[in-house]
N, C-alpha and C positions, 0 to 999 in steps of 0.2 A: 504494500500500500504506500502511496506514494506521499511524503509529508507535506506537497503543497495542496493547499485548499481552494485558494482562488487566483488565477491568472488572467490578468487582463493583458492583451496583443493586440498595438495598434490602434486602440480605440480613439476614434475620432466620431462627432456628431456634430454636425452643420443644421443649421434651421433656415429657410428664405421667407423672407419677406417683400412687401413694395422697393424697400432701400436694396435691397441685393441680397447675399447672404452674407448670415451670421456661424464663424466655427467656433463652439461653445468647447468642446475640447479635441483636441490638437495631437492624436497619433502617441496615446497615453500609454505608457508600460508598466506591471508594475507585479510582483509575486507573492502573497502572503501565505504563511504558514501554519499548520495546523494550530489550535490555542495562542495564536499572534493577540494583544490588542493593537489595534492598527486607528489612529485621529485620521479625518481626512478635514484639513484645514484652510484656509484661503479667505479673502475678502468677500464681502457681499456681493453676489450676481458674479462669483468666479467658475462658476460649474461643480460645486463641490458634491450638491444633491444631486444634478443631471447624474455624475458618475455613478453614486450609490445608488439609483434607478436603473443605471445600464447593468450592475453587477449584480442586483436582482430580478434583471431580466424583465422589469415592468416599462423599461423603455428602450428603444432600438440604436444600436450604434447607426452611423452611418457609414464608417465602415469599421473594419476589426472583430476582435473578438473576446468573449471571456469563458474562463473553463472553470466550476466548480465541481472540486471534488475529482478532477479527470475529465467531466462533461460538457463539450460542447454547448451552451445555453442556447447561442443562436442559429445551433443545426438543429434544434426542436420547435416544434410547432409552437403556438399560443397555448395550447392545451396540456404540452407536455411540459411547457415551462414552469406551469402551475403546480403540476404534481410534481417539481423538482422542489419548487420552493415549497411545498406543504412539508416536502419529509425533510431536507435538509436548512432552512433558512425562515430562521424566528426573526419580527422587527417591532421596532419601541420606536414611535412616533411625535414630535411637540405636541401634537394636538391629541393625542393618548389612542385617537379612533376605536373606542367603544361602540356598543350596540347599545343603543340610549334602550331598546325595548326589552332586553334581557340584564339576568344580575348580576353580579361580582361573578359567582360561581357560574352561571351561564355561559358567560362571556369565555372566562378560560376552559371551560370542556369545549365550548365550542371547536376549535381545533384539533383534538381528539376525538370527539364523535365523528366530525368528518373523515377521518385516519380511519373510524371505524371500532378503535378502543372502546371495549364495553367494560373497566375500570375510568371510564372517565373521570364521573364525579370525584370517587374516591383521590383521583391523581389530582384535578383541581383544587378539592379544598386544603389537599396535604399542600401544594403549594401556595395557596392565599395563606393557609395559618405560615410556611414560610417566610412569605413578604407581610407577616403581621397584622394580615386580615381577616383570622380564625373569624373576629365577631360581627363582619359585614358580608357573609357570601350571599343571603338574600336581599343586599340593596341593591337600588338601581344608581347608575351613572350620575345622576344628577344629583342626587343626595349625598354623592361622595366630593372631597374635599380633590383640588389639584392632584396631592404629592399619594391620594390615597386612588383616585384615577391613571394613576401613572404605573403604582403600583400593582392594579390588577394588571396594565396594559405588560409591565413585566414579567408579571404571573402567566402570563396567556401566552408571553413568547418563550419562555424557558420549558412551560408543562412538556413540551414535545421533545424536550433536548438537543434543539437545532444542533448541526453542524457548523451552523455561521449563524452570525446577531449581527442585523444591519438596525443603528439608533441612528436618526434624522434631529438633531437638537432636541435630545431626551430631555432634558431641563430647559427650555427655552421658554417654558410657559408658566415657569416656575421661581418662586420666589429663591433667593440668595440657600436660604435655612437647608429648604422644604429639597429644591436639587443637589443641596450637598447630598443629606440623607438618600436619596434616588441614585445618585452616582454609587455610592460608597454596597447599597444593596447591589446594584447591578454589573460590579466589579466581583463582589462575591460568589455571586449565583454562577458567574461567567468562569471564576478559578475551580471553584466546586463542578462544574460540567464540563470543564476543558474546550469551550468553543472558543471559534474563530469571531472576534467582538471586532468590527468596523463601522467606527464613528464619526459622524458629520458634527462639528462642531466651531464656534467661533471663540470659544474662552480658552486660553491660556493653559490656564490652570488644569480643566480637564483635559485636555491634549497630551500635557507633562505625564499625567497619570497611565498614558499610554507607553508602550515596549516601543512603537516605532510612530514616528508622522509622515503623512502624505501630503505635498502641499500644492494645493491648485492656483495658479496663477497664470494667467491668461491663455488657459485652455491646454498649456500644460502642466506636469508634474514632474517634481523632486521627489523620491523618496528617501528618508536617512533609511540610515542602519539600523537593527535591534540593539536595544539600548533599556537598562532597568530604568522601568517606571517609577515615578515619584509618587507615593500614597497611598498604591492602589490597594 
């Protein structure tokens, strides 16, 4: 088995417009390794989210390619790309992306029931009481607080035991306190399950906390070295 998890080759994505085209990124290379954490960092409107969209296969290079796992993503259909990200590839959103009409616990079997697990429930509430949510699995979304919104959304992506954690500004909607505490769980959950954690972020600080950074600036990338994280 091979210890790289995700390779990106060449990726480039252009977009047109009335003005001409736009190359959002620029013939990108890059290798990450099994249990990496990997920042992908850069200025506002650098490309930084286009990438982790292309590496989850929810949007299309225009040209290149990425290989999770060994797999070709864009030799697979629409359909197939889906059932790649169902089994190997959990993701923790700013905006949390809850089911406002199901509950704490709903929410995280949901992904297991689709898998098909008929231990669902049981595997969801073992991890809401993980992330500290033993006493809310029958609330709904809106009754819960940010940092405890964030938390089921963590709960939902780990219950599966991804292969790879793609976070899009996990704390970005979150107060100072509230995303330490969301970091500091989702660093945990990540060394306890050995996944490959790749995150989109703009602060410093969490960045530091990664093994390596990716840094996008004008449609291309830098990537350092592995290198001990600070805090994690």
């Amino acid at each position: 088995m091979s210890d790289v998890m995700i390779a990106a080759q060449q990726v480039s994505k252009s977009v047109r417009d009335a003005t001409g085209t736009l190359d959002i990124l620029r013939g990108v290379d890059f290798v990450l390794h099994r249990g990496e954490t990997v920042a992908i960092v850069g200025a506002s409107g650098s490309g930084k989210s286009t990438l982790l969209s292309i590496v989850a296969g929810l949007d299309t290079p225009t040209a290149g390619t990425v290989h999770i796992d060994g797999t070709d993503i864009f030799a697979l259909d629409e359909d197939q790309r889906a059932a790649l990200r169902a089994q190997k590839v959990g993701f923790v959103f700013q905006s949390f992306q809850l089911l406002g009409n199901l509950t704490a616990l709903e929410n995280v079997m949901l992904p297991l029931e689709l898998a098909g697990r008929r231990d669902a429930r049981a595997l969801a509430t073992q991890m809401l009481q993980r992330v500290g949510l033993g006493e809310r699995l029958g609330h709904y979304p809106k009754v819960l607080s940010g940092g405890e919104q964030q938390r089921v959304a963590l709960a939902r992506a780990f219950v599966v035991r991804p292969a790879v954690l793609l976070a899009d500004e996990p704390t970005g909607s979150l107060d100072f306190a509230t995303g330490e505490r969301i970091m500091q769980l989702m660093f945990e959950l990540n060394r306890e399950q050995g996944t490959t954690l790749v995150l989109v972020t703009h602060d410093p600080a969490i960045a530091q906390r990664c093994e390596r950074r990716i840094t996008v600036e004008a449609g291309r990338v830098s990537a350092e070295p592995p290198r001990q994280p600070v805090g994690a």
